[in-house]
PDB file of N, CA, C and O in Angstrom:
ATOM      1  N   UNK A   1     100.488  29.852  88.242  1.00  0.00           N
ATOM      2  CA  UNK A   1      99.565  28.996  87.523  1.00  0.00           C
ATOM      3  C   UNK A   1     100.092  27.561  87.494  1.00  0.00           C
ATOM      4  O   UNK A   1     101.283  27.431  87.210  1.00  0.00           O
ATOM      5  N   UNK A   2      99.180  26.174  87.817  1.00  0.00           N
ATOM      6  CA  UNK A   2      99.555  25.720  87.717  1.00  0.00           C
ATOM      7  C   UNK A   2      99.733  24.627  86.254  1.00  0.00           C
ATOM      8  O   UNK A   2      99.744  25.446  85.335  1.00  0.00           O
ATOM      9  N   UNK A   3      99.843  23.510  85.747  1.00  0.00           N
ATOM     10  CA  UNK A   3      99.660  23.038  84.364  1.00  0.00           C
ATOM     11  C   UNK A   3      99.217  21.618  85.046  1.00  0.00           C
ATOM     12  O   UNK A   3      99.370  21.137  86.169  1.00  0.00           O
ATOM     13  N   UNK A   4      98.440  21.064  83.536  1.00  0.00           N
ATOM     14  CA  UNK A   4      97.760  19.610  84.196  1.00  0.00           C
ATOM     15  C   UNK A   4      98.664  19.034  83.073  1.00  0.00           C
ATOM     16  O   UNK A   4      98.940  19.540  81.985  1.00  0.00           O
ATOM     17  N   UNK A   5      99.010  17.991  83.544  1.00  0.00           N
ATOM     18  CA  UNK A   5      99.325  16.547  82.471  1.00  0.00           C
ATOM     19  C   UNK A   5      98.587  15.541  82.651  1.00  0.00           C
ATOM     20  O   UNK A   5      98.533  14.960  83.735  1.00  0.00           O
ATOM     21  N   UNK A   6      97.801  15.136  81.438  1.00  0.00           N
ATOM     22  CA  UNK A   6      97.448  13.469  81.713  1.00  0.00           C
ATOM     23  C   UNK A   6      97.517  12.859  80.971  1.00  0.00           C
ATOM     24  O   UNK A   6      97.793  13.156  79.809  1.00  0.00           O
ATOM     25  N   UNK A   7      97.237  11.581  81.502  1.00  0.00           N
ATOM     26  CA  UNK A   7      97.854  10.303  80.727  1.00  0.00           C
ATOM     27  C   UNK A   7      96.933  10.121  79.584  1.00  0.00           C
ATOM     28  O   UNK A   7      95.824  10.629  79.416  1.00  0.00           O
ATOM     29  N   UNK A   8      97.714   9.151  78.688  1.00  0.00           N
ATOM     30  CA  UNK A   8      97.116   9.465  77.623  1.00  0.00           C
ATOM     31  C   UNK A   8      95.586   8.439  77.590  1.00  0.00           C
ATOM     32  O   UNK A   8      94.611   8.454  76.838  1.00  0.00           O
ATOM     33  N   UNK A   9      95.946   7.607  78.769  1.00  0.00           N
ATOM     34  CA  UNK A   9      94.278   6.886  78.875  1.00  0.00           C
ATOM     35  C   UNK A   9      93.232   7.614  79.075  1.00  0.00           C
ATOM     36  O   UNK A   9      92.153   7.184  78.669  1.00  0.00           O
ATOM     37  N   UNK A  10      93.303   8.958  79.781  1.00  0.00           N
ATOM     38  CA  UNK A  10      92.647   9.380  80.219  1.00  0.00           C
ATOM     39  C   UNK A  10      91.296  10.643  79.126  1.00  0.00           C
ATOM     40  O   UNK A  10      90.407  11.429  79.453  1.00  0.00           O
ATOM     41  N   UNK A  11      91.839  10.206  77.924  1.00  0.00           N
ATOM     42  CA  UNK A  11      91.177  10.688  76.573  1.00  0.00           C
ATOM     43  C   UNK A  11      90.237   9.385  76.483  1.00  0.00           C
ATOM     44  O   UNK A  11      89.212   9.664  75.860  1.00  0.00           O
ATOM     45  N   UNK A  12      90.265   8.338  76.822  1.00  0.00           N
ATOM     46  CA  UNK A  12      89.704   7.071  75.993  1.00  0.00           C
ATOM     47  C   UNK A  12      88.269   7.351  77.315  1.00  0.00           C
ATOM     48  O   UNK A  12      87.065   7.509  77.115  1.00  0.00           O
ATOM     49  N   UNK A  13      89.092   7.316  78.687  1.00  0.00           N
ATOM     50  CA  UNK A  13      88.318   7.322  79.831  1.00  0.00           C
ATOM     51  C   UNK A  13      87.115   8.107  79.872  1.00  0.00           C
ATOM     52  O   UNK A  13      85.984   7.721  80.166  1.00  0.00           O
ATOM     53  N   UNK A  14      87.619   9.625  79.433  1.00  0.00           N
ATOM     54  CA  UNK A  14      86.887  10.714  79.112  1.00  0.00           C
ATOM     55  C   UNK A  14      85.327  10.241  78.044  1.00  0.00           C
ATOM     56  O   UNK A  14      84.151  10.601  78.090  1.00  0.00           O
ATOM     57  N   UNK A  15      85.877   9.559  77.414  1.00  0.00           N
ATOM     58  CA  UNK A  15      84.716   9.371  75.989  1.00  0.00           C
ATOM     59  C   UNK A  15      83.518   8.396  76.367  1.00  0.00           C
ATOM     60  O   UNK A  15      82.323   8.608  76.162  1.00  0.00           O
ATOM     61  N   UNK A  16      83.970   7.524  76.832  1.00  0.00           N
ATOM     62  CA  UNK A  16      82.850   7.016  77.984  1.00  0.00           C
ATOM     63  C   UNK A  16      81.659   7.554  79.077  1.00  0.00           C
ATOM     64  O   UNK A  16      80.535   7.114  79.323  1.00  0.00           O
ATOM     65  N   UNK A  17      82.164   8.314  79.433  1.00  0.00           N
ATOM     66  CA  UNK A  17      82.032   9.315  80.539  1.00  0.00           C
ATOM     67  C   UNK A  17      80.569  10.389  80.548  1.00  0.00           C
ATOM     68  O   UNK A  17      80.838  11.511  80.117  1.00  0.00           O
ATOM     69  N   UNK A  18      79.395  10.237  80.885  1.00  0.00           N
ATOM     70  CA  UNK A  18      78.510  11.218  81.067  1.00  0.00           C
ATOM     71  C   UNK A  18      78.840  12.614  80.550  1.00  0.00           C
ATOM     72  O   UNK A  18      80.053  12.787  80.434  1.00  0.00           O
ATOM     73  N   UNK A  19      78.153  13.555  80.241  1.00  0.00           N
ATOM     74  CA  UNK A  19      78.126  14.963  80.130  1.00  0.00           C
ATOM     75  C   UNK A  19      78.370  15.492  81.069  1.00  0.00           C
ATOM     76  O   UNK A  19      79.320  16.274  81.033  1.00  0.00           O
ATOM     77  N   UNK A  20      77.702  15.327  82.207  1.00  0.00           N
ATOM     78  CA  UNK A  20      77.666  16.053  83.442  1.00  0.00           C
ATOM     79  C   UNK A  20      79.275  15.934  83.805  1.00  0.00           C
ATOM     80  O   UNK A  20      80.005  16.912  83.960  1.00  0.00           O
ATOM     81  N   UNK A  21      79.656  14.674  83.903  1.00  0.00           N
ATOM     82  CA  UNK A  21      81.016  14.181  84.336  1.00  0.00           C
ATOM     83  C   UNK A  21      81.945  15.132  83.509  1.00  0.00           C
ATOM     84  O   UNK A  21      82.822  15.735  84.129  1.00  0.00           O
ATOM     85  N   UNK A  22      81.854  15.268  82.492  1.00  0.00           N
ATOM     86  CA  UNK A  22      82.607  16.252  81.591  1.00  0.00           C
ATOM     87  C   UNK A  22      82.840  17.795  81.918  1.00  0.00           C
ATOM     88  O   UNK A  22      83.895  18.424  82.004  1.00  0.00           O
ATOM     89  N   UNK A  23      81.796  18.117  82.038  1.00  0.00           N
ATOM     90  CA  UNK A  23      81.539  19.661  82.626  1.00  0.00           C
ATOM     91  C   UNK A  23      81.898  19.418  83.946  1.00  0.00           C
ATOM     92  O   UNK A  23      82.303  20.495  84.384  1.00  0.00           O
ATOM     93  N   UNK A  24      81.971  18.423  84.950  1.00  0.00           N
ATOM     94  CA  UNK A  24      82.722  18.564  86.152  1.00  0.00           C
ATOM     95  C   UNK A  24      84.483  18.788  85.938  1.00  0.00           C
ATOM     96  O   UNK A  24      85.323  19.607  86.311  1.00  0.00           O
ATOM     97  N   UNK A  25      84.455  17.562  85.126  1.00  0.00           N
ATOM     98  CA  UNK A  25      85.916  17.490  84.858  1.00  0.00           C
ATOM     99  C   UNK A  25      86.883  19.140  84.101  1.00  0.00           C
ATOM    100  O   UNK A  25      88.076  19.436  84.174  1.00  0.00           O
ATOM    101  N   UNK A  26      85.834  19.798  83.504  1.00  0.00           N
ATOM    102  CA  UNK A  26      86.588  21.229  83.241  1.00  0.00           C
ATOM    103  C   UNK A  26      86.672  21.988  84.138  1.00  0.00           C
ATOM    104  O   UNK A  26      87.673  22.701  84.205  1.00  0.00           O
ATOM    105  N   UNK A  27      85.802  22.065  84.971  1.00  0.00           N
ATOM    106  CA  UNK A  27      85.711  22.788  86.370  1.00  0.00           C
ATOM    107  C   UNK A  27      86.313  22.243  87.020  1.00  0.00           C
ATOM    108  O   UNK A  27      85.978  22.934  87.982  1.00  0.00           O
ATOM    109  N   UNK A  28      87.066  21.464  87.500  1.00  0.00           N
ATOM    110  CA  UNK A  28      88.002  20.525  88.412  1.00  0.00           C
ATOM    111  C   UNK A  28      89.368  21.485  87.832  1.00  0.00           C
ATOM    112  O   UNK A  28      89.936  22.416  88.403  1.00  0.00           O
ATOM    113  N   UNK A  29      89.676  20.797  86.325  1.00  0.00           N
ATOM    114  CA  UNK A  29      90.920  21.400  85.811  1.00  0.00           C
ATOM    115  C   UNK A  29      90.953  23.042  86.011  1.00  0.00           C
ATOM    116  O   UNK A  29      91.942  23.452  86.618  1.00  0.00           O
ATOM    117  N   UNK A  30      90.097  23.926  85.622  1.00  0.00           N
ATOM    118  CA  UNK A  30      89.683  25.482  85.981  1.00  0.00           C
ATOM    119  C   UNK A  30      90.817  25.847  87.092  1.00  0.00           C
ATOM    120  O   UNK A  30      91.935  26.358  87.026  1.00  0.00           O
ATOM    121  N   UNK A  31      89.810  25.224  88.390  1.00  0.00           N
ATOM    122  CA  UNK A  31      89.934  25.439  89.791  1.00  0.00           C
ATOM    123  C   UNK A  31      91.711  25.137  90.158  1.00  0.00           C
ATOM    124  O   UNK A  31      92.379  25.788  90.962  1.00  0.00           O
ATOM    125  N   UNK A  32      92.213  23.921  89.277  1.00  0.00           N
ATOM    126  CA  UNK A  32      93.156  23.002  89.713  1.00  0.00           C
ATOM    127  C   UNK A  32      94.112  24.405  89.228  1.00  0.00           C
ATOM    128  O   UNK A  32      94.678  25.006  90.141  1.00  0.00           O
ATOM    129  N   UNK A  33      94.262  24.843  88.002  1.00  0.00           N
ATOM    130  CA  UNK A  33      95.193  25.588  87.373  1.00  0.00           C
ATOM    131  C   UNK A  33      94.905  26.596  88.218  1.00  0.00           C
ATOM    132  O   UNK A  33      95.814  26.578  89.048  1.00  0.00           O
ATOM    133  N   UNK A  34      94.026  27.616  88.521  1.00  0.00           N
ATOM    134  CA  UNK A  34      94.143  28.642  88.999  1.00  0.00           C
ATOM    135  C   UNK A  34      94.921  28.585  90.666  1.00  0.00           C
ATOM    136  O   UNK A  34      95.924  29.244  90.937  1.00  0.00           O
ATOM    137  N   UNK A  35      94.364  27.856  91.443  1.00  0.00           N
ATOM    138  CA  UNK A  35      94.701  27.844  93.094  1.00  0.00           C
ATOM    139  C   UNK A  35      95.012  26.791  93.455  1.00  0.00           C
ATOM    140  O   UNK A  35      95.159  26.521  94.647  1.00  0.00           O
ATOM    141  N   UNK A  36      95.240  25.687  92.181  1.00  0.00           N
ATOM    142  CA  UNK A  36      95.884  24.486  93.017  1.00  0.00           C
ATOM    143  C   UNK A  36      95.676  23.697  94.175  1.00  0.00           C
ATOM    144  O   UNK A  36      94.529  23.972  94.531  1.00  0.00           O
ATOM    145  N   UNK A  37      96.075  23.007  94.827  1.00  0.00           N
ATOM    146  CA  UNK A  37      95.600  21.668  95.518  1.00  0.00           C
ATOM    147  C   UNK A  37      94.991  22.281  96.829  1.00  0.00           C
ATOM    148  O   UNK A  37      94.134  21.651  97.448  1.00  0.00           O
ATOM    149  N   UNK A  38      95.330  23.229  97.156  1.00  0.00           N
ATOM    150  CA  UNK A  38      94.717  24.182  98.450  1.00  0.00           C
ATOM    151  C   UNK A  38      93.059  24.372  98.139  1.00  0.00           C
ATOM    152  O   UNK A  38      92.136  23.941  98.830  1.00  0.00           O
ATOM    153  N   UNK A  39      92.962  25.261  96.711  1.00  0.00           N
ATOM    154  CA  UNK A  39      91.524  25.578  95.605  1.00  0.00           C
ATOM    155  C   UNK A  39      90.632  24.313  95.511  1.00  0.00           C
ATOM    156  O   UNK A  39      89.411  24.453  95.583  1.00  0.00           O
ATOM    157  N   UNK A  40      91.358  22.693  95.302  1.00  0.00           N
ATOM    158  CA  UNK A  40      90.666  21.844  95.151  1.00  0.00           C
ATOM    159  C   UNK A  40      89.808  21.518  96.802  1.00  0.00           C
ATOM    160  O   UNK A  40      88.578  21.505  96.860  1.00  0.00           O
ATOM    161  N   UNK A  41      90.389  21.359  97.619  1.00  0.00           N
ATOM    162  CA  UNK A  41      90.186  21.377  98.784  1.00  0.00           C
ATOM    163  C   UNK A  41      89.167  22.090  99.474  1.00  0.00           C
ATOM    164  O   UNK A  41      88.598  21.789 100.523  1.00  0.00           O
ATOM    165  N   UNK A  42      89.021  23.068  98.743  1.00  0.00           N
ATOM    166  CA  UNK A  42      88.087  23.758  99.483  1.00  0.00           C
ATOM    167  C   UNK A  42      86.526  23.764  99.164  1.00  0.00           C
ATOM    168  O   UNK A  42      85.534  24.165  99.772  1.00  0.00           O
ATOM    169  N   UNK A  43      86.805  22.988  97.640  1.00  0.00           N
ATOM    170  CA  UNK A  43      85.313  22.919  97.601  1.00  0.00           C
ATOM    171  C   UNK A  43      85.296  21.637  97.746  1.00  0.00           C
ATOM    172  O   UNK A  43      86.014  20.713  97.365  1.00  0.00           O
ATOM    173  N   UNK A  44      84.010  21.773  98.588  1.00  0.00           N
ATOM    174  CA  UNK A  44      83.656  20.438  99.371  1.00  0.00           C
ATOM    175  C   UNK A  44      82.938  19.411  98.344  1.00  0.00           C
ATOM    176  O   UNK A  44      82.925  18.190  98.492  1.00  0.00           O
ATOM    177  N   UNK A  45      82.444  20.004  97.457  1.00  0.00           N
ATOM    178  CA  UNK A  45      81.744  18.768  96.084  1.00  0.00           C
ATOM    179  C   UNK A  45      82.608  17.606  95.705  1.00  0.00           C
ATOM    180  O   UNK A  45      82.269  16.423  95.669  1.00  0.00           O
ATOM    181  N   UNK A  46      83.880  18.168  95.404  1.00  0.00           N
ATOM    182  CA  UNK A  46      85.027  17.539  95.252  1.00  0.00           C
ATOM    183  C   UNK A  46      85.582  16.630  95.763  1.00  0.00           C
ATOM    184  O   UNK A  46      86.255  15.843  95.097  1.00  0.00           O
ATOM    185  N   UNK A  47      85.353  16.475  97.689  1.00  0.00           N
ATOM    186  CA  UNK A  47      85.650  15.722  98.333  1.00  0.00           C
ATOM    187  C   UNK A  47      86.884  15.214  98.093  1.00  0.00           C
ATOM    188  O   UNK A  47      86.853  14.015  97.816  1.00  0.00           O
ATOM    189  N   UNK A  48      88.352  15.893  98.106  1.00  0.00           N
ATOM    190  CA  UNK A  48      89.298  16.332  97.332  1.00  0.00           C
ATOM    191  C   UNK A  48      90.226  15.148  98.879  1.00  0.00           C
ATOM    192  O   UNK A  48      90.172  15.615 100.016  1.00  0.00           O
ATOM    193  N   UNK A  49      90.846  13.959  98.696  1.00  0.00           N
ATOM    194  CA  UNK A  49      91.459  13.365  99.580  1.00  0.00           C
ATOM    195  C   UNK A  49      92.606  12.977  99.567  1.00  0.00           C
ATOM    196  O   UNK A  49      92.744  12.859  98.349  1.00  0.00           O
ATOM    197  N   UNK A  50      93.895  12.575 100.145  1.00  0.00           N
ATOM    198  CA  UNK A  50      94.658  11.418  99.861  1.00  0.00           C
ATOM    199  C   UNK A  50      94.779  10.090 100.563  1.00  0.00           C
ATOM    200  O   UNK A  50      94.483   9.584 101.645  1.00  0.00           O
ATOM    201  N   UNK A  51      95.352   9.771  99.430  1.00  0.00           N
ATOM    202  CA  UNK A  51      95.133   8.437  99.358  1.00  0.00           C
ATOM    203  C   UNK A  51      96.250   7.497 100.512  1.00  0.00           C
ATOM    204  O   UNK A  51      97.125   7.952 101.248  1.00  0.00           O
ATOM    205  N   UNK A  52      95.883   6.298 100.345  1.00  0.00           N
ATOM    206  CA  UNK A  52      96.785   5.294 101.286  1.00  0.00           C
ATOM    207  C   UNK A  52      97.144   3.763 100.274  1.00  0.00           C
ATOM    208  O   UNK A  52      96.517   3.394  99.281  1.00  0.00           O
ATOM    209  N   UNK A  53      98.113   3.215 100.796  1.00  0.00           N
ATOM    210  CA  UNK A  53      98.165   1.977 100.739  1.00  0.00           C
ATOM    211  C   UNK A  53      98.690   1.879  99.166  1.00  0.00           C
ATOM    212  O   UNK A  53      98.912   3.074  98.971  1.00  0.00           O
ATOM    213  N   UNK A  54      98.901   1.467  98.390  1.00  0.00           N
ATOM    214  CA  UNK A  54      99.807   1.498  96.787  1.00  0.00           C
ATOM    215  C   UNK A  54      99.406   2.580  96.377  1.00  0.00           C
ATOM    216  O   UNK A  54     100.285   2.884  95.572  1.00  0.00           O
ATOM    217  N   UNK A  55      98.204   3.896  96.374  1.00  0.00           N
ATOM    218  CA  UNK A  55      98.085   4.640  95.800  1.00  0.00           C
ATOM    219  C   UNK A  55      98.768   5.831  96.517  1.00  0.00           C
ATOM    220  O   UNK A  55      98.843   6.953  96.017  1.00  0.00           O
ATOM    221  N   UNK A  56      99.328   5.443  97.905  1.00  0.00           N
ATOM    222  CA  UNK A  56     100.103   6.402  98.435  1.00  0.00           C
ATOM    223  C   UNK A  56     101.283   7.652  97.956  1.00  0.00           C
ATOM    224  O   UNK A  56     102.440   7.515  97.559  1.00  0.00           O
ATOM    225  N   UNK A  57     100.428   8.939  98.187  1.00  0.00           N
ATOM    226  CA  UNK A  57     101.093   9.936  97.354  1.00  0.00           C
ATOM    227  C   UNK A  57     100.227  10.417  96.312  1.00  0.00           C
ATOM    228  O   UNK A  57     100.588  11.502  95.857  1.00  0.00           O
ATOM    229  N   UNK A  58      99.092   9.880  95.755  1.00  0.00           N
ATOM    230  CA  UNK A  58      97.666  10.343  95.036  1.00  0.00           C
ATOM    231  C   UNK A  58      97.048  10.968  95.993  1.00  0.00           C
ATOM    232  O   UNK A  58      97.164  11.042  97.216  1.00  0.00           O
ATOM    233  N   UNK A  59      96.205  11.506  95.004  1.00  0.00           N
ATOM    234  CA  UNK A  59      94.663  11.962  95.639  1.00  0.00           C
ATOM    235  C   UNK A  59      93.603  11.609  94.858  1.00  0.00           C
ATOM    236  O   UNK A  59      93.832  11.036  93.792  1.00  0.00           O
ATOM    237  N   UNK A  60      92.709  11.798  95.126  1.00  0.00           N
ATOM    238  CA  UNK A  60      91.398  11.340  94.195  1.00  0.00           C
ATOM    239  C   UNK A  60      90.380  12.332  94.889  1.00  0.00           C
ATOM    240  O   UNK A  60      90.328  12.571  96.096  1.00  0.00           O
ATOM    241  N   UNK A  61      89.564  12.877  93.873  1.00  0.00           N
ATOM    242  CA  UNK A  61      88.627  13.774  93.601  1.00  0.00           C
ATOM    243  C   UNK A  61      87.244  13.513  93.316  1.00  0.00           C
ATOM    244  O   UNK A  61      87.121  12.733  92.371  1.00  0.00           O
ATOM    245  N   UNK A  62      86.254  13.871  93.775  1.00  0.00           N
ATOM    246  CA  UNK A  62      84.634  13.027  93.458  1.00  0.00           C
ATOM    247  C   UNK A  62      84.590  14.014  92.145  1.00  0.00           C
ATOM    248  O   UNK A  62      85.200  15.056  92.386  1.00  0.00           O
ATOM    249  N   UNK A  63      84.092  13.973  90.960  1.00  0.00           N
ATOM    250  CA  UNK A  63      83.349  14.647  89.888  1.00  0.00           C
ATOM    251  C   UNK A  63      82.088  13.774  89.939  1.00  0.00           C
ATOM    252  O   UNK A  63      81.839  13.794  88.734  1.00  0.00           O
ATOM    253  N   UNK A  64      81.364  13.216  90.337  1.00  0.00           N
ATOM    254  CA  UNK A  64      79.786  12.707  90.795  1.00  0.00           C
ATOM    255  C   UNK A  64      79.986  11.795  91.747  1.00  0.00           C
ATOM    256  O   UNK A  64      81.028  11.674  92.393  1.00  0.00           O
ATOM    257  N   UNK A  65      78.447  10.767  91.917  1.00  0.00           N
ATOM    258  CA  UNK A  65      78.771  10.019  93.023  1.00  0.00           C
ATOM    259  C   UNK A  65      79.281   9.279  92.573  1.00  0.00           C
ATOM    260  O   UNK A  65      80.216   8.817  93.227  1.00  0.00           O
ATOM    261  N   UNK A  66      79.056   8.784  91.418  1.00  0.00           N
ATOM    262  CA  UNK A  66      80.285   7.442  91.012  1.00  0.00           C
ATOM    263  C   UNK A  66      81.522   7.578  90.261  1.00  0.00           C
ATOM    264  O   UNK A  66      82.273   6.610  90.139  1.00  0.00           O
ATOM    265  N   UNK A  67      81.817   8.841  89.690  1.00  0.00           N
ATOM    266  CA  UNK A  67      83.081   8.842  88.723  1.00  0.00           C
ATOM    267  C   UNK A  67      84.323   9.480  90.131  1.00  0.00           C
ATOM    268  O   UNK A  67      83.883   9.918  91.194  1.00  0.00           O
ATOM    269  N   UNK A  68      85.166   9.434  89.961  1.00  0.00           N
ATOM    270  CA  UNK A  68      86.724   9.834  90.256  1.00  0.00           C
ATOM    271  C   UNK A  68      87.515  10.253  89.372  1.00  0.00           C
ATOM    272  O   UNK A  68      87.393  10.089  88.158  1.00  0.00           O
ATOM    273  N   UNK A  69      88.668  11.015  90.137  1.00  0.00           N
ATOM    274  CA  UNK A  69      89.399  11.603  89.412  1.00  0.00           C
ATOM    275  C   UNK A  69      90.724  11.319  89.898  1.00  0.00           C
ATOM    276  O   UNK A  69      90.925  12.009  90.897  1.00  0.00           O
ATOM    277  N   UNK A  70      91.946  10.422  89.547  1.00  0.00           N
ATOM    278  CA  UNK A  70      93.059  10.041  90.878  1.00  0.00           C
ATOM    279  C   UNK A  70      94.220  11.331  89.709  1.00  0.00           C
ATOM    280  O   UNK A  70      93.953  11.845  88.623  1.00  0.00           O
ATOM    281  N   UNK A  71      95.374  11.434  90.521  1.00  0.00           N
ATOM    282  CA  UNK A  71      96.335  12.422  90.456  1.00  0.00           C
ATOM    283  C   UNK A  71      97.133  12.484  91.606  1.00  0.00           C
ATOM    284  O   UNK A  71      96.832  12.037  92.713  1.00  0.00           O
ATOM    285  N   UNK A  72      98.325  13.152  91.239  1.00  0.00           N
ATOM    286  CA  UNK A  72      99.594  13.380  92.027  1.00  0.00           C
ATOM    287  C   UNK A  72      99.747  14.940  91.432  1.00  0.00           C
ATOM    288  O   UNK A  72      99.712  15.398  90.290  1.00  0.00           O
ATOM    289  N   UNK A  73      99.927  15.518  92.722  1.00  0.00           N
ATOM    290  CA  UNK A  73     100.666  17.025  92.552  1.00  0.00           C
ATOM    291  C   UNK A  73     101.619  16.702  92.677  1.00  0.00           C
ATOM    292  O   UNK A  73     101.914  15.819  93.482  1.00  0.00           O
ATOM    293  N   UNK A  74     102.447  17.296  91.933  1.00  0.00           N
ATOM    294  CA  UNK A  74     103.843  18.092  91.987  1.00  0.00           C
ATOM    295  C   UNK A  74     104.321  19.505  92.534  1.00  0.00           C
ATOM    296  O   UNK A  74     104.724  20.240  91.632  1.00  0.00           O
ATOM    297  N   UNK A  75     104.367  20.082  93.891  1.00  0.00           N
ATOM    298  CA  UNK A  75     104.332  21.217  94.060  1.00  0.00           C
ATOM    299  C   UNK A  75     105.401  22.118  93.593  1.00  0.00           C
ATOM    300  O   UNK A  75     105.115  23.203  93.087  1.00  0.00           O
ATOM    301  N   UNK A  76     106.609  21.724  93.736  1.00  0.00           N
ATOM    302  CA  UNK A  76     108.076  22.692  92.837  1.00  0.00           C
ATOM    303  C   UNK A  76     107.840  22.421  92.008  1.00  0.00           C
ATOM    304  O   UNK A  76     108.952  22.499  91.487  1.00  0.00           O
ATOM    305  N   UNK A  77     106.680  21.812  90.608  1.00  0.00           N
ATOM    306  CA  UNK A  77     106.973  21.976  89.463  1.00  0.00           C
ATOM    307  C   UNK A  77     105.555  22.455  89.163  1.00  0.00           C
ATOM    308  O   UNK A  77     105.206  22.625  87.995  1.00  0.00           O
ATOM    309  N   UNK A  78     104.534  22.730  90.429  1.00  0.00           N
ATOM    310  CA  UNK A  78     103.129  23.556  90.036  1.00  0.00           C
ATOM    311  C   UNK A  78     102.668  22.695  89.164  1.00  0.00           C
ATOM    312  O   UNK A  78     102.061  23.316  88.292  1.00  0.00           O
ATOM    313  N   UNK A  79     102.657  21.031  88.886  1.00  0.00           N
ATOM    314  CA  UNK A  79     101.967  20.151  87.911  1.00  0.00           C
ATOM    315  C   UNK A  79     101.249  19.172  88.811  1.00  0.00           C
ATOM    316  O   UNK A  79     101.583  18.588  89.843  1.00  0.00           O
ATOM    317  N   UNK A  80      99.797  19.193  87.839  1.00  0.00           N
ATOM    318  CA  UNK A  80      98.875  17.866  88.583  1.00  0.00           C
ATOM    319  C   UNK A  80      99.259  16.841  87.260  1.00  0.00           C
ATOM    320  O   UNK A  80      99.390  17.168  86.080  1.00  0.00           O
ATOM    321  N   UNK A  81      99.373  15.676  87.794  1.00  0.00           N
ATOM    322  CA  UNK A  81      99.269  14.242  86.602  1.00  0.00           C
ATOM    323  C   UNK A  81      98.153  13.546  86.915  1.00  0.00           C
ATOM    324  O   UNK A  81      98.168  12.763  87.864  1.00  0.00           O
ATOM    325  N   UNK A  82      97.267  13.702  86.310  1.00  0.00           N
ATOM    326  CA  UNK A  82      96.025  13.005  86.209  1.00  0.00           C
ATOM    327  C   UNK A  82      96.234  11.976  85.550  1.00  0.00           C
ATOM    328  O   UNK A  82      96.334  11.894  84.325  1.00  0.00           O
ATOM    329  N   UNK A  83      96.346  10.741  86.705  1.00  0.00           N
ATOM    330  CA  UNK A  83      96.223   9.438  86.222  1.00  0.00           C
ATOM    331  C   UNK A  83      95.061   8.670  85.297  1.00  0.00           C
ATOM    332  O   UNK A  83      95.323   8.121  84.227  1.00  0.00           O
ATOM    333  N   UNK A  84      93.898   8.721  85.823  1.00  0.00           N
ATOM    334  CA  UNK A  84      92.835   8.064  85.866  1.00  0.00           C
ATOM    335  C   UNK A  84      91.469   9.150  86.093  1.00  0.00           C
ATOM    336  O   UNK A  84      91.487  10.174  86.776  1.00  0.00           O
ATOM    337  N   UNK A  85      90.479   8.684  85.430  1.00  0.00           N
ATOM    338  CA  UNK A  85      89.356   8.958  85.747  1.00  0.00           C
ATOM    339  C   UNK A  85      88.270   7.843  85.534  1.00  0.00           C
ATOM    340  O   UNK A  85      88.009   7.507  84.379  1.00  0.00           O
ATOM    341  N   UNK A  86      87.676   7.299  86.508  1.00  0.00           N
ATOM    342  CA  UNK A  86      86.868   6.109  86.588  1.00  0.00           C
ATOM    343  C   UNK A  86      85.549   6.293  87.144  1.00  0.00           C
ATOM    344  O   UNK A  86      85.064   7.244  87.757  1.00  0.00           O
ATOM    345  N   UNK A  87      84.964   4.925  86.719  1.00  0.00           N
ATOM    346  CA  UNK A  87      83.251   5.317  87.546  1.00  0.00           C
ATOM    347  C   UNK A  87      83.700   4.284  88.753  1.00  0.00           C
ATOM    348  O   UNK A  87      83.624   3.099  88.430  1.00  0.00           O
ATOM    349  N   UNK A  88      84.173   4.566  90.149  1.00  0.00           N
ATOM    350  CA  UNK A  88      83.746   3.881  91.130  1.00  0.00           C
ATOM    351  C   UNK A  88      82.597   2.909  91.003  1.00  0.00           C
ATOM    352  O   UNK A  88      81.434   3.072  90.633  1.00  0.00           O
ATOM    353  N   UNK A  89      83.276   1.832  91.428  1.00  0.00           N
ATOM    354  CA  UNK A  89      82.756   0.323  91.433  1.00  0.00           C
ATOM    355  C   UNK A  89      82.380   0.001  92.880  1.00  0.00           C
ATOM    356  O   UNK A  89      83.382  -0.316  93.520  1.00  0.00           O
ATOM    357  N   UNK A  90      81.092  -0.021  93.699  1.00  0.00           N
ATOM    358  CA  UNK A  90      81.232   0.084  94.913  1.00  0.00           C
ATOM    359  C   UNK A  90      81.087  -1.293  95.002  1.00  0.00           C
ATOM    360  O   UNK A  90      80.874  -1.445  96.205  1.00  0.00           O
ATOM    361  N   UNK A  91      81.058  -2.931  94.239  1.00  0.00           N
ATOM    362  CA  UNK A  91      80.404  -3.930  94.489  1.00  0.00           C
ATOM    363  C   UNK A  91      81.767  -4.411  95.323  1.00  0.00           C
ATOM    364  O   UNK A  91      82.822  -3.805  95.510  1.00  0.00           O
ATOM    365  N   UNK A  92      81.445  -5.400  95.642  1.00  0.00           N
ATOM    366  CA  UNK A  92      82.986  -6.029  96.380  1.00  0.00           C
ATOM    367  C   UNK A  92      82.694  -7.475  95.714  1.00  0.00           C
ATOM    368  O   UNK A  92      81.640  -8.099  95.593  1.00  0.00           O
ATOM    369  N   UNK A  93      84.214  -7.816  95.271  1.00  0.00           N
ATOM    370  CA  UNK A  93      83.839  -9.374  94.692  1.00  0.00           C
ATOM    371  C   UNK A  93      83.762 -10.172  95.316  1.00  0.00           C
ATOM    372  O   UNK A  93      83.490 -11.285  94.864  1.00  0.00           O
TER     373      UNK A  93
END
């Protein structure tokens, strides 16, 4: 089994956040604890990736079309750290 940690922004992030986004986000964690980063991967809703460039060593997760989910596994310690959860900003400044 694995265990989630997150940051403690990620309560403030949460409260903002749609319903739907919510009920994704338990089903994300579900999936994450039971089968881990292999489990996330496989469902394709998720669009489950890693990352490049300063976020190198994350991944980020779709929970809709605009929210995310970023994190780092830990595999010898079976822990996800859920950094962030945001609504994707697609504008460019």
């Amino acid at each position: 089994m694995w265990r989630i940690e997150e940051h403690r922004r990620v309560d403030k992030q949460l409260a903002s956040a749609p319903r739907e986004i919510l009920k994704r986000y338990e089903k994300w964690k579900d999936i994450a604890v039971l089968s881990g980063p292999p489990g996330l991967r496989l469902i394709k809703g998720f669009n489950d990736e890693a990352l490049s460039g300063e976020w190198k060593g994350h991944r980020s997760s779709r929970l809709g079309l605009q929210w995310r989910i970023f994190y780092r596994a830990v595999p010898d310690q079976q822990l996800f750290q859920v950094i962030s959860i945001t609504a994707h900003d697609y504008r460019r400044p």
